[in-house]
N, C-alpha and C positions, 0 to 999 in steps of 0.2 A: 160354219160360214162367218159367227164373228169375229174367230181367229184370223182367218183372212185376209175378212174386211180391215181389221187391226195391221196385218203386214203389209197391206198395199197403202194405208196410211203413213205408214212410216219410210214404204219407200219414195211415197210422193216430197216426202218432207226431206229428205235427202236430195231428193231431185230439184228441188226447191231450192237448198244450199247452194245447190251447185248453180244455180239460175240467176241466183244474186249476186254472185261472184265476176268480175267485168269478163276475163277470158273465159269463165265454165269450166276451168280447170283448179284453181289453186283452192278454193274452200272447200269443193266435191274431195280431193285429194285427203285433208285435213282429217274430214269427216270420215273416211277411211282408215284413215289412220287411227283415229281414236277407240274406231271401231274394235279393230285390231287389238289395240292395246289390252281392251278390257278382254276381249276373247283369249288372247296369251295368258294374261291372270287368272283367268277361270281355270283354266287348260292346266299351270301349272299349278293351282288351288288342287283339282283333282288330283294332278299325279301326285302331289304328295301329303294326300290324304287316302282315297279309298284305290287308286288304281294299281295295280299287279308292282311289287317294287322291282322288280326285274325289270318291264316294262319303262317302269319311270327311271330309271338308272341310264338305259340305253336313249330316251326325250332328253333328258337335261345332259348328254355325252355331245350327241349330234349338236344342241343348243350352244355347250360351251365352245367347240370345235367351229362354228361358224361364226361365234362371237365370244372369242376368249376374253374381255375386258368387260364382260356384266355379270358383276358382283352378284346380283340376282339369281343368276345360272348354277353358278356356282354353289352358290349355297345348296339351291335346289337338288346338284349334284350330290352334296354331303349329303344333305337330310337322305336321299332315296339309297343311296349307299349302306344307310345305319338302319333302313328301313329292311332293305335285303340282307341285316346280317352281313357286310360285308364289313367290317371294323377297319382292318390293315385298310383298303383303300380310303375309307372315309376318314382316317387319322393321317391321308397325303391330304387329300382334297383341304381341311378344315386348317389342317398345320401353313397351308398357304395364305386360306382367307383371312386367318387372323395375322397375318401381316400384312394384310393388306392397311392400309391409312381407314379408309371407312369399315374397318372393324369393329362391331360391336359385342359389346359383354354374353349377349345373346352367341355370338361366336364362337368365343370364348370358351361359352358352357358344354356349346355342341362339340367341341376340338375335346374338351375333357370327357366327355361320355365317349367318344371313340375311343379314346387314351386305356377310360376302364374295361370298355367293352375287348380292349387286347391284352389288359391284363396288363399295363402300362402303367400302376400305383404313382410313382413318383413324379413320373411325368403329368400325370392328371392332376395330383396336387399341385402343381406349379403352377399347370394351366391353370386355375383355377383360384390359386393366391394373387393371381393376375387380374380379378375383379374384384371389385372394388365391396365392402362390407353392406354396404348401405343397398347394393344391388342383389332385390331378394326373394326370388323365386322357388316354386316347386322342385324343378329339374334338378338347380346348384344346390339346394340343401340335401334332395336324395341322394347327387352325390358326392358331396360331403362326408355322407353318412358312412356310406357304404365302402369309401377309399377310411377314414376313423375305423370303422370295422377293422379292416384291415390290418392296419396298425394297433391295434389292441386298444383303442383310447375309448375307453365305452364309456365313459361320463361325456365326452365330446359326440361322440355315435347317438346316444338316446338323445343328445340334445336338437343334432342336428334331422334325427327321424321325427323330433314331436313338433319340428318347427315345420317340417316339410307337411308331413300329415294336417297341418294347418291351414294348409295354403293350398288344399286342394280340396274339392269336391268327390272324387273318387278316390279315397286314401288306401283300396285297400291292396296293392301290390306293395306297397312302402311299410304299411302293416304289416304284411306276412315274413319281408324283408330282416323288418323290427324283430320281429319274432324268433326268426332262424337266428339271429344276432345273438339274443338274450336263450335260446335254445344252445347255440355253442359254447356258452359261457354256462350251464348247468343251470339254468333262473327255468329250471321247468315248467311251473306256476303260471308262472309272467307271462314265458312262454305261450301255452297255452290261451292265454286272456287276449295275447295281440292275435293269434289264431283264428279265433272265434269273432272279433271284433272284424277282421278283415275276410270272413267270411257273411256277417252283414251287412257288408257293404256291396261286396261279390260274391256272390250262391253261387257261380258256375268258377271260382277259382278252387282248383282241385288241387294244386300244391298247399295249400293253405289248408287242407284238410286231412291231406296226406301228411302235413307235420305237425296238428295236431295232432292225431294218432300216436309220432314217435315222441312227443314231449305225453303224452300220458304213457305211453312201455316203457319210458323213461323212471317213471317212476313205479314200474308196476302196475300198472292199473290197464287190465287186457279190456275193458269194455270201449267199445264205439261211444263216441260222445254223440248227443243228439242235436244231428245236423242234417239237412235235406242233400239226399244223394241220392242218386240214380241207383238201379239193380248192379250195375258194372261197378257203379266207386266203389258201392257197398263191401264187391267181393274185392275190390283192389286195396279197400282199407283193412279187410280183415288180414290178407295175406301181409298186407307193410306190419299189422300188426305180432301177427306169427311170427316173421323173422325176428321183432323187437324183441318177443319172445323169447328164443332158439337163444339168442346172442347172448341172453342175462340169463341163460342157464336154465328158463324153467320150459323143459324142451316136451312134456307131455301137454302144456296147455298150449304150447307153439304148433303140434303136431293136431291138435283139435282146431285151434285156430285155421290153419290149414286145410286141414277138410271140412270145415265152414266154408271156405272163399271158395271151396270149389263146384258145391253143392249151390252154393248161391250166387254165380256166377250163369249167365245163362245161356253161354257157350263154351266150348273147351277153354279151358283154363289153364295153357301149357302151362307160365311161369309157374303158380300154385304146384300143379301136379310136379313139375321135375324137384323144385323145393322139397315136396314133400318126401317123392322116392331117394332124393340123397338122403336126406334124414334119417331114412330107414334101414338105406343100406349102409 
């Protein structure tokens, strides 16, 4: 009841608006308007945050299609694109906005993350030599980092991972990143430490645990390291472990390994099992 009472206050005060106004039209109108306004920002607040990005792709289509000149839109269009995994269109959409006059570095950044997300290296460094140094964010240092990877410049890559990890509160997908980095480059060790670090941050990041695993069979060392995992990773880590195994040659503890992950898996275990029978035969 005093939700109610609350809405019919409020639309008495709008009626009100409209009452002070000489014709009763031009300030009721206003106040609709405004109305509106914030309702669209919500609307497009949700879709490109928690709503279906498919969904949000096809709102900001119709949106830009009946108002192609709000930069707004548009953007909105990129962001829901890169949300859906769609790279190739969101590297058309972003390649426009950043020509547009009111383009910002924020732009900029997102035009380069499509760029990588296609596997576009040189173009996303460009993009992105195109802002300015003093402009210093999460996003442009991760990818930085990760186009430096690329390029082999791992004094430039660590620098730009430990800047980025900086600059965020949830560092640990930049971490694991880190890791696979200095994982490719044989820093097994290291490896492993940014692993473990970006697993507590994020417990339920399973690649981050998974490549733990292969930076220790890297160096030999068949045990699980002591990290919280479900009955399933457990058996998923031992089998990543086996293969690591099988590959360095010591194929009787890859083969035990293996019927670990199968035994402790707590439904059929195709990938384990077929592992294990090529092995055998």
């Amino acid at each position: 009841m005093r939700h109610i009472k609350t809405g019919m206050l409020c639309l008495i005060s709008v009626v009100a608006l409209a009452a002070c106004d000489k014709d009763g039209k031009g300030e009721y109108s206003k106040t609709l308007k405004n109305v509106n306004v914030i309702d669209e920002s919500n609307l497009n607040n949700i879709m490109l945050t928690v709503a279906d990005p498919n969904e949000a792709v096809v709102y900001f289509q119709k949106a830009v299609t009946e108002e192609p000149d709000r930069l707004d839109m548009q953007r909105g269009l990129g962001q829901s694109l890169l949300r859906a995994k769609r790279a190739t269109e969101a590297g058309v959409i972003w390649s426009k906005i950043v020509k547009h006059p009111d383009a910002t570095n924020d732009d900029r950044v997102f035009y380069a993350n499509a760029l990588v997300r296609q596997g576009e290296w040189k173009k996303a460094e460009k993009a992105l030599d195109e802002v300015p140094p003093t402009y210093e964010t999460f996003e442009r240092y991760r990818l930085e980092a990760i186009i430096a990877d690329t390029n082999k410049e791992w004094k430039k890559a660590d620098s730009f991972y430990e800047t980025a990890v900086g600059l965020t509160t949830t560092p640990g997908t930049v971490l694991n990143n880190w890791g696979f980095s200095k994982l490719s480059r044989g820093d097994y060790d290291e490896a492993e430490r940014l692993f473990g670090e970006a697993i507590t941050y994020d417990p339920s990041l399973f690649t981050a645990k998974n490549n733990m695993v292969l930076a220790r069979g890297a160096r030999k060392n068949y045990t699980l390291p002591i990290i919280q995992v479900t009955q399933v990773e457990r058996a998923q880590l031992l089998h990543t472990m086996g293969l690591t195994a099988i590959k360095q040659g010591d194929i009787e503890t890859g083969k035990a390994l293996l019927d670990e992950a199968i035994e402790t898996h707590p439904q059929h275990f195709e990938a384990a099992i077929r592992s294990l029978r090529t092995l055998e035969s």
